[in-house]
Backbone bond lengths (Angstrom), bond angles and torsions (degrees), N, CA, C in turn:
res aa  C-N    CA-C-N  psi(-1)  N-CA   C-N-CA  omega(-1)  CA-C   N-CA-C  phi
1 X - - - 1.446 - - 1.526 107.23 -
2 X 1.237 117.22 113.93 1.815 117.88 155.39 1.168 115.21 -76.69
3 X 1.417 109.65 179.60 1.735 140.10 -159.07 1.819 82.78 -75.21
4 X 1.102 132.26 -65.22 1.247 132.16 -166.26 1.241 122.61 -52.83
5 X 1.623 124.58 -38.03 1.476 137.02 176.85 1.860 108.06 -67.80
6 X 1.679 99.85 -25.21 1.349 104.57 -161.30 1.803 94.24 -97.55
7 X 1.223 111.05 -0.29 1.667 103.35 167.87 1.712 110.66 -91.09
8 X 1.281 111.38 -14.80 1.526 108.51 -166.89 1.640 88.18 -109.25
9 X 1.110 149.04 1.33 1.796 126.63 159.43 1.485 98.93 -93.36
10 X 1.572 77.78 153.34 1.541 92.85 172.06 1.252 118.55 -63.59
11 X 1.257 115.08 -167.34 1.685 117.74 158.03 1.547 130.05 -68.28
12 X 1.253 103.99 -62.74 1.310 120.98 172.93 1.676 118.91 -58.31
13 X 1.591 112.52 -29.64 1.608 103.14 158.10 1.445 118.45 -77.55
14 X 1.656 104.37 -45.36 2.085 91.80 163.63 1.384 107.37 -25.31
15 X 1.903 110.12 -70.37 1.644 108.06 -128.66 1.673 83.10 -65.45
16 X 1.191 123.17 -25.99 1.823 120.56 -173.58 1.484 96.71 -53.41
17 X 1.439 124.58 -71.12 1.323 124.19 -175.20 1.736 109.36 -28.37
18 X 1.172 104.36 -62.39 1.554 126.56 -129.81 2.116 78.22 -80.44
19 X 1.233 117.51 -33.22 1.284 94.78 -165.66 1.564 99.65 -95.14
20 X 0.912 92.50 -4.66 2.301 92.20 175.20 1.588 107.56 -105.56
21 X 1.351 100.37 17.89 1.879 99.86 161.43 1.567 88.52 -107.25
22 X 1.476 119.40 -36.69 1.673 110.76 -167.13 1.478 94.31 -80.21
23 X 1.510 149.35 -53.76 1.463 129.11 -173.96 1.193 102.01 -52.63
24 X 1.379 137.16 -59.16 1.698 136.08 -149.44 1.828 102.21 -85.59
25 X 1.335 112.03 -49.95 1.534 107.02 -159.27 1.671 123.13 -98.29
26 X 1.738 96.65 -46.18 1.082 137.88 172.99 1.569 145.99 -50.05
27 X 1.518 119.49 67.76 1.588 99.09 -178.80 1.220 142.01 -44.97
28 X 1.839 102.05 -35.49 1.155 103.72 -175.95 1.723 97.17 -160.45
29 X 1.275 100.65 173.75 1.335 110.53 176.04 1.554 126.86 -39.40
30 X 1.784 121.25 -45.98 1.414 115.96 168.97 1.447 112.59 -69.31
31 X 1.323 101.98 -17.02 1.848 93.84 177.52 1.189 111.55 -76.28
32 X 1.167 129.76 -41.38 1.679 146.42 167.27 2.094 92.17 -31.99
33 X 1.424 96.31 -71.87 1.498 87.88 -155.61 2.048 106.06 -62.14
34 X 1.587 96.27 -32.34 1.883 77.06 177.62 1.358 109.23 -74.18
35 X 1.339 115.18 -21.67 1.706 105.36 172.43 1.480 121.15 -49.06
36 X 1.408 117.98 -50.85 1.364 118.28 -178.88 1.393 99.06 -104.14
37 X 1.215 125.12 44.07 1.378 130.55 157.28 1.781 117.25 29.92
38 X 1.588 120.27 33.87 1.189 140.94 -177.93 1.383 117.24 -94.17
39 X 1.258 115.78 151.58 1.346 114.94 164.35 1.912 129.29 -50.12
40 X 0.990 155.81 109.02 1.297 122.44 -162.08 1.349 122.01 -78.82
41 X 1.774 114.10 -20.36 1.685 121.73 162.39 1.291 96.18 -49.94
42 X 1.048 123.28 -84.21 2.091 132.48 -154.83 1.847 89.11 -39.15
43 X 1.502 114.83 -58.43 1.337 94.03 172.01 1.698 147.19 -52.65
44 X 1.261 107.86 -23.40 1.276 114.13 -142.58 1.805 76.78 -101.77
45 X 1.535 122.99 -35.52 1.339 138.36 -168.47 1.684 99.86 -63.42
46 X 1.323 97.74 -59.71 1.882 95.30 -174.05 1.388 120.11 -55.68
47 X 1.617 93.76 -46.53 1.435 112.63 168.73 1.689 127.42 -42.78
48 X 1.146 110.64 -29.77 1.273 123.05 -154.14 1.303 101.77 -104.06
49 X 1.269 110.67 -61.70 1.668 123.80 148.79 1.037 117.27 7.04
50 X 1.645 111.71 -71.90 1.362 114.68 -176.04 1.955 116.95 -117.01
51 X 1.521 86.18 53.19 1.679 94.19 163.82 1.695 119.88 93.62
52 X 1.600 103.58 -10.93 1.532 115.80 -159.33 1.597 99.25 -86.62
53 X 1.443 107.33 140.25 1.930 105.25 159.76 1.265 103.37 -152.38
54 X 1.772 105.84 155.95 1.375 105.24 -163.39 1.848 95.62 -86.87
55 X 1.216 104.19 143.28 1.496 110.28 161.34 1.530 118.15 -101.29
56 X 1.078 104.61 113.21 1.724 103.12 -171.68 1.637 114.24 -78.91
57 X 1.672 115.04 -11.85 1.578 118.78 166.76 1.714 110.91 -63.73
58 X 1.543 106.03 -30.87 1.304 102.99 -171.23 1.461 114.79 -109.81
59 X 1.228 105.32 -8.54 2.094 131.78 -156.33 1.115 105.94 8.40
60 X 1.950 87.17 75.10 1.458 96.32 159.74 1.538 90.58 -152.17
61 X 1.753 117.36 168.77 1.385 118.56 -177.79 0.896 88.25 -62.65
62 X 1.417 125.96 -174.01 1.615 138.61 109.42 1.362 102.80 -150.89
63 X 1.395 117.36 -175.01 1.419 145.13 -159.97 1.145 107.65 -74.51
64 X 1.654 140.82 152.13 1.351 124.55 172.12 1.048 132.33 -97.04
């Protein structure tokens, strides 16, 4: 995924992506971002934007 694909999803399909790379692929949050080879600001920004934070007990977003 590039910077450009990640301006045109919403939030709620990111946080979908972003938490089914961390159940299936993902140990943790820096693995998340080299996994989808993304910026992790642009992520953490959109994400956040609209209510999302990563929980590292569960390493997964969710809502706040």
């Amino acid at each position: 995924m590039n910077s450009d694909k990640l301006d045109t999803l919403s939030a709620e399909v990111l946080v979908g992506i972003a938490n089914e790379h961390l159940r299936l692929n993902c140990k943790d949050q820096q693995a998340l971002f080299y996994d989808l080879d993304i910026d992790s600001k642009l992520l953490e920004q959109k994400l956040a934007a609209s209510g999302f934070e990563y929980d590292p007990v569960c390493n997964q977003y969710k809502t706040r």
